[in-house]
N, C-alpha and C positions, 0 to 999 in steps of 0.2 A: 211618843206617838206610835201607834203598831205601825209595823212596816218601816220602809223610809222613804216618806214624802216630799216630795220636790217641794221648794221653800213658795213657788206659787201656788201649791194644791191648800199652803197652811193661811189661815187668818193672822190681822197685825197681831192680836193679842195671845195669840200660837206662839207666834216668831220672837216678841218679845219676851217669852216664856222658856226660850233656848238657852242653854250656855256653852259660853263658846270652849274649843280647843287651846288651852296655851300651853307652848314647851315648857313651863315651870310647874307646871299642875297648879297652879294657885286657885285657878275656876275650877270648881265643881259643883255640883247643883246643890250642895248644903250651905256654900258661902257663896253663891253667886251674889246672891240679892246684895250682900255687906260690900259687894266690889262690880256692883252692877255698871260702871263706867269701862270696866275692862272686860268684865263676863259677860256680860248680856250684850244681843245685837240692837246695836244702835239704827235710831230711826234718822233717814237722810235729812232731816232738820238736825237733829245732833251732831251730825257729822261735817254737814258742812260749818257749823258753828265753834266745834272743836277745828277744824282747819284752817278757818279764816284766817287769811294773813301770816300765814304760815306753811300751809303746800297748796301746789295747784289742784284743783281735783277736775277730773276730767269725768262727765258720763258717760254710758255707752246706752241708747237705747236700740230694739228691733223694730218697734214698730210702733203705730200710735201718733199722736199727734204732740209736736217736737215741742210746742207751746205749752202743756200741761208741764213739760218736764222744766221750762223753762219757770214758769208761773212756781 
């Protein structure tokens, strides 16, 4: 993306199109897609799915209404 755009300025299918930083370099944007569970940013359906029953996850929102985040 030119520049470096705040991750709200981007659409989901932007974001989903990221790959992520890890200290092994294993992600990079030629093998993301093949390890997309670890490379790519996960959508908060994925996330709280992968955590179930296994860590707490706590939100944080700013503003908006606390009911969409709940829903």
């Amino acid at each position: 993306f030119a520049g470096t755009p705040q991750v709200g300025e981007l659409t989901l299918a932007q974001v989903l199109t990221l790959t992520l930083k890890d200290p092994g370099n294993v992600c990079t944007p030629q093998n993301a897609d093949a390890n997309a569970a670890r490379c790519r940013v996960p959508t908060l359906a994925a996330l709280l799915r992968a955590a179930r029953d296994r860590v707490l996850v706590m939100l944080d929102y700013k503003d908006g209404d606390v009911t969409q985040v709940a829903d």
